[in-house]
C-alpha positions as CSV (number, residue, x, y, z in Angstrom):
1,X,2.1,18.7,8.5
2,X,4.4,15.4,8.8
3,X,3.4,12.8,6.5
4,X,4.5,9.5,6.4
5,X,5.1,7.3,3.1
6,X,5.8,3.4,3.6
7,X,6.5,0.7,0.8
8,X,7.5,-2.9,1.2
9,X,10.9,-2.9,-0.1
10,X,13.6,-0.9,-0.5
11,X,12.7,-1.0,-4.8
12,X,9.6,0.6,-4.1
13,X,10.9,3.9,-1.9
14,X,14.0,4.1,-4.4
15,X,12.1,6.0,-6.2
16,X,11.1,8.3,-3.9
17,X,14.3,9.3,-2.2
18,X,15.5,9.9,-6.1
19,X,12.6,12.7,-5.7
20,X,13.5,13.9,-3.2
21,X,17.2,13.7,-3.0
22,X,18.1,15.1,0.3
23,X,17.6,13.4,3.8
24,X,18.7,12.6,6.7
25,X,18.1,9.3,8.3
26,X,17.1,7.6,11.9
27,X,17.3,4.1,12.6
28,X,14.5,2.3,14.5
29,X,13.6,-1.2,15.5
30,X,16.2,-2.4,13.1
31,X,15.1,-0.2,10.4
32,X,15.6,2.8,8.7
33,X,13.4,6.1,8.6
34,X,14.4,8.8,5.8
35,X,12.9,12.4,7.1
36,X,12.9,14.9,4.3
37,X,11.7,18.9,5.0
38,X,9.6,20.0,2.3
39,X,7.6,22.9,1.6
40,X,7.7,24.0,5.6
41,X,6.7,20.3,6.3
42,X,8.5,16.9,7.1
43,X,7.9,13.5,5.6
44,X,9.0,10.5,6.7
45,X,9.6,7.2,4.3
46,X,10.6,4.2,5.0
47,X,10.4,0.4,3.2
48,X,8.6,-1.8,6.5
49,X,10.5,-5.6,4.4
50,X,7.5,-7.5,3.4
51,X,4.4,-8.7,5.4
52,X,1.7,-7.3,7.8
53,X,3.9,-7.8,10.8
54,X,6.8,-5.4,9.4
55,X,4.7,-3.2,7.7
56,X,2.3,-2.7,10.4
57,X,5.3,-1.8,13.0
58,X,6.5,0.4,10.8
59,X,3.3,2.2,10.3
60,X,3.0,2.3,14.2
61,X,6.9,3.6,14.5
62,X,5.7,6.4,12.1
63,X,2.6,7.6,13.9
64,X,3.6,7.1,17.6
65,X,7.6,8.2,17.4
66,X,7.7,10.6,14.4
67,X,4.0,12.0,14.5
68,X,2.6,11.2,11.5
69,X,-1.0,13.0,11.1
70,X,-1.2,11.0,7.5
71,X,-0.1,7.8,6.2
72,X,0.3,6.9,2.0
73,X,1.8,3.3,1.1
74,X,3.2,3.1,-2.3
75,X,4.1,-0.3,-3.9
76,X,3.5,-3.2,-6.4
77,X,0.8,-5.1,-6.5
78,X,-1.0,-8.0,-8.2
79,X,-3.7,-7.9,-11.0
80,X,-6.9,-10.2,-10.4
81,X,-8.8,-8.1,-12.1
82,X,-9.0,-9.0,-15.5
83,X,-9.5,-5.1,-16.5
84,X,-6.0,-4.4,-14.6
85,X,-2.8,-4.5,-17.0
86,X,0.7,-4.7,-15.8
87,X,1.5,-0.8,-15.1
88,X,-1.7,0.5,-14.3
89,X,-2.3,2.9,-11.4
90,X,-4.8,1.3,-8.7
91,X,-6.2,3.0,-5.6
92,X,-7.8,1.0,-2.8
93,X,-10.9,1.9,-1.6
94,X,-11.3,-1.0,1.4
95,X,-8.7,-4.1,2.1
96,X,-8.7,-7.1,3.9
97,X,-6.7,-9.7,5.6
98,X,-7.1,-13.0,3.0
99,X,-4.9,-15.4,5.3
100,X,-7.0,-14.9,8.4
101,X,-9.5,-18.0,9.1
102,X,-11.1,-18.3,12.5
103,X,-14.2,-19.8,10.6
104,X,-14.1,-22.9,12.9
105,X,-16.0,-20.4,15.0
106,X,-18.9,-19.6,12.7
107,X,-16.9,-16.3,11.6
108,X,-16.5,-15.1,8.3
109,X,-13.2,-15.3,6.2
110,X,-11.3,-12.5,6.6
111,X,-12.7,-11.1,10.1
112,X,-11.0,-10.7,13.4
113,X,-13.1,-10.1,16.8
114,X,-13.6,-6.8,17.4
115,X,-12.9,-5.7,13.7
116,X,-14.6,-6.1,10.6
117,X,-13.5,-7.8,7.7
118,X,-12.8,-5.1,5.4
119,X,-10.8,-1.5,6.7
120,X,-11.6,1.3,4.2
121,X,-9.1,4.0,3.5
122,X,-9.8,7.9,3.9
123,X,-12.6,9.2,1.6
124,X,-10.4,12.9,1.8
125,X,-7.4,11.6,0.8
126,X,-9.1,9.2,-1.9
127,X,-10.6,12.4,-3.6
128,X,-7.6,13.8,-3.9
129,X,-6.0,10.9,-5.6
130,X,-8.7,11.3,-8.0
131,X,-7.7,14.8,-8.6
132,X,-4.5,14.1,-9.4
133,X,-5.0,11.7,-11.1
134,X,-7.3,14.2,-13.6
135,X,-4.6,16.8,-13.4
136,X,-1.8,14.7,-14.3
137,X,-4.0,12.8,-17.2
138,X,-4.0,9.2,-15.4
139,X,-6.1,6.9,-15.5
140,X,-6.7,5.5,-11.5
141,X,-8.4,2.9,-11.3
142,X,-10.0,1.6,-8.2
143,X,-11.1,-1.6,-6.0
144,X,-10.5,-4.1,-3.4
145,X,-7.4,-5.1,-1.9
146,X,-6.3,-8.5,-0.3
147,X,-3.1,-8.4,1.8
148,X,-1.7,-11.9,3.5
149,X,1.8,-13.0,3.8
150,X,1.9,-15.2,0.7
151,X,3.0,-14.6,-2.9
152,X,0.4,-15.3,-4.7
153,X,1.4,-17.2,-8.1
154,X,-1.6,-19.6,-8.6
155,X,-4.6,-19.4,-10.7
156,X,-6.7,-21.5,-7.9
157,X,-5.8,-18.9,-5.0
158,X,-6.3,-15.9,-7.7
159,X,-10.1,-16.8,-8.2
160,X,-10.2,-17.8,-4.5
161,X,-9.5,-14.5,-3.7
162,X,-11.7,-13.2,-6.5
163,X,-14.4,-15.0,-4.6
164,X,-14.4,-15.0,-1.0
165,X,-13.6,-11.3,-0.9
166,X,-14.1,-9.8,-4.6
167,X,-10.7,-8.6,-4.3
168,X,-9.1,-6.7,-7.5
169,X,-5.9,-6.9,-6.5
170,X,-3.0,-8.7,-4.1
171,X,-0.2,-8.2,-2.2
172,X,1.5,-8.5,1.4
173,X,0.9,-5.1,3.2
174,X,-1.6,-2.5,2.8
175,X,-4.3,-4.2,5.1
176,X,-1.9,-4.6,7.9
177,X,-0.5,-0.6,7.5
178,X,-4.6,0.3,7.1
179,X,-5.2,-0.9,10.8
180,X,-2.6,0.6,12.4
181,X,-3.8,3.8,10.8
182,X,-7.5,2.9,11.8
183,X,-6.8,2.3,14.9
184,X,-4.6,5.4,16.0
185,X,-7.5,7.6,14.2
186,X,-4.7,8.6,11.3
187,X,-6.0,9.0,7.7
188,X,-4.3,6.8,5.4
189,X,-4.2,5.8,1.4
190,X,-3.4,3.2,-0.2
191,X,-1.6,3.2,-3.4
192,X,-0.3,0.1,-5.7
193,X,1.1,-0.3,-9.5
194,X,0.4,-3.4,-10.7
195,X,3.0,-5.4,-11.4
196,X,2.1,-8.9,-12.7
197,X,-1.2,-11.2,-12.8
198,X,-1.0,-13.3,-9.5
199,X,-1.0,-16.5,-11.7
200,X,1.6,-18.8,-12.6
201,X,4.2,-16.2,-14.2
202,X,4.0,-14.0,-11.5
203,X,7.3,-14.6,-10.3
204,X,8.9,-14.0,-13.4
205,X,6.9,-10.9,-14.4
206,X,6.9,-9.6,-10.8
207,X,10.7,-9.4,-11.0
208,X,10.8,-7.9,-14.8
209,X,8.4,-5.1,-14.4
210,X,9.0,-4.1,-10.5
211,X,11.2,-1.2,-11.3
212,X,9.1,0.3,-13.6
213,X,5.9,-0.1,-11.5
214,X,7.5,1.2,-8.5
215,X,8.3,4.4,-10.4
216,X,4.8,4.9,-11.6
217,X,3.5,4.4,-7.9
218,X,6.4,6.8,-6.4
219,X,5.7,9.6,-9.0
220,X,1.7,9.5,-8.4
221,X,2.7,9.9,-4.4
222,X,5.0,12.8,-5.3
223,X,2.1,14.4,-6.9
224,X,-0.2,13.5,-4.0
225,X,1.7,15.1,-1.5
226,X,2.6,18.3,-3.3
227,X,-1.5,18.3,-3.1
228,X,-1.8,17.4,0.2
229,X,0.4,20.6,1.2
C-alpha cells in the first residue's frame, strides 16, 4: 500500500514527520516529498503551500510519480458552523470550490462544465474515520466543506458561504486535492481541525491556535493509517 498525506503548510505536516521520525526526502516541482516505510508500506507527505493550484499539483505529483492508491489531507480549517468550537475534529463528507462563478452563463455557483458542484470523498475511508474516531473516544464531527483561495475573516462572506453552499466549514485546499483524486479514480479523505470562526478575529485566532489544531488533525491521521494497514 503507498499512501499519501498532504497539508497546506509546513505547521500542519510537522506534526506528522514528529510521528514518524525517520524519512528520507525527494524534491519535486520545487517542493518537498517525505517517504516513510511503515509496517511493509510507504507513505508519502508533503505540505502543497496554500491554495487549489499548489495543493492540487501536489496531489497529482503524489498519484502519478510516487503511486499513491489513497490520498488523506490533514489541516486547519475554519468554523461556520455554529456547533463547531476551535479544536474540534471535522470530517468532510462533500466540498466545493466557493470562488468559482461562471453564473453569467445560467450556471450555478460553485460548478465547472463537465463537473458538478460538489466532489464527495470516499464512503470506505469515511467509515473508517468514524471507527477511529469511536476507538480513540473522539468526537468527529461531519459536513460541508468550501475551499477558494481567500482567507476568510468576514462575517458577510461566512454566511455567504453558509448560504449559497451550506458549507460547515472553510479553507484553501481540500476541494482542489478532492479532484485530482476524483479524477485519477484514487480514494481520498479529507480531514480538518478547526482552528478559528472565519469572522473578524480569524486572523488572530488562526495564528494562536494553529499548532494545537494541527496536532489534533496529525494524531487522528496517524490513527487512520495504522487502520488503513
Amino acid at each position: 500500500m503507498i499512501i499519501g498525506i498532504i497539508g497546506a503548510m509546513r505547521e500542519e505536516i510537522t506534526p506528522l514527520l514528529d510521528i514518524f521520525k525517520q524519512y528520507t526526502t525527494h524534491q519535486i516541482s520545487n517542493n518537498i516529498f517525505y517517504e516513510i516505510t511503515y509496517k511493509n508500506s510507504k507513505i508519502f507527505i508533503a505540505y502543497s503551500k496554500i491554495g487549489k493550484v499548489h495543493s492540487s499539483i501536489t496531489a497529482t505529483t503524489m498519484i502519478l510519480h510516487f503511486g499513491c492508491q489513497k490520498i488523506l489531507f490533514s489541516g486547519v480549517a475554519g468554523g461556520l458552523n455554529q456547533n463547531l468550537k476551535v479544536g474540534d475534529l471535522m470530517l468532510a463528507t462533500k466540498l466545493c470550490q466557493h470562488d468559482v462563478d461562471i453564473t453569467a452563463f445560467g450556471h450555478p455557483l460553485g460548478f465547472i462544465p463537465e463537473s458538478s458542484v460538489y466532489i464527495h470523498t470516499d464512503e470506505r475511508l469515511n467509515t473508517i474515520a468514524r471507527e477511529v474516531a469511536k476507538d480513540q473516544n473522539i468526537i468527529l464531527k461531519e459536513g460541508i466543506i468550501a475551499s477558494g483561495d481567500q482567507f476568510i475573516h468576514n462575517q458577510d462572506k461566512k454566511q455567504w458561504l453558509i448560504e449559497n453552499f451550506q458549507a460547515d466549514a472553510v479553507e484553501m485546499e481540500g476541494a482542489s486535492v478532492g479532484m485530482a483524486c476524483h479524477l485519477f479514480n484514487i480514494p481520498f479523505c479529507i480531514f480538518r481541525s478547526i482552528s478559528d470562526s472565519a469572522d473578524g478575529n480569524a486572523d488572530i485566532s488562526f495564528d494562536e491556535f494553529l499548532e494545537k489544531s494541527a496536532k489534533t488533525s496529525a494524531n487522528f491521521v496517524k490513527h487512520m493509517v495504522d487502520a488503513i494497514l
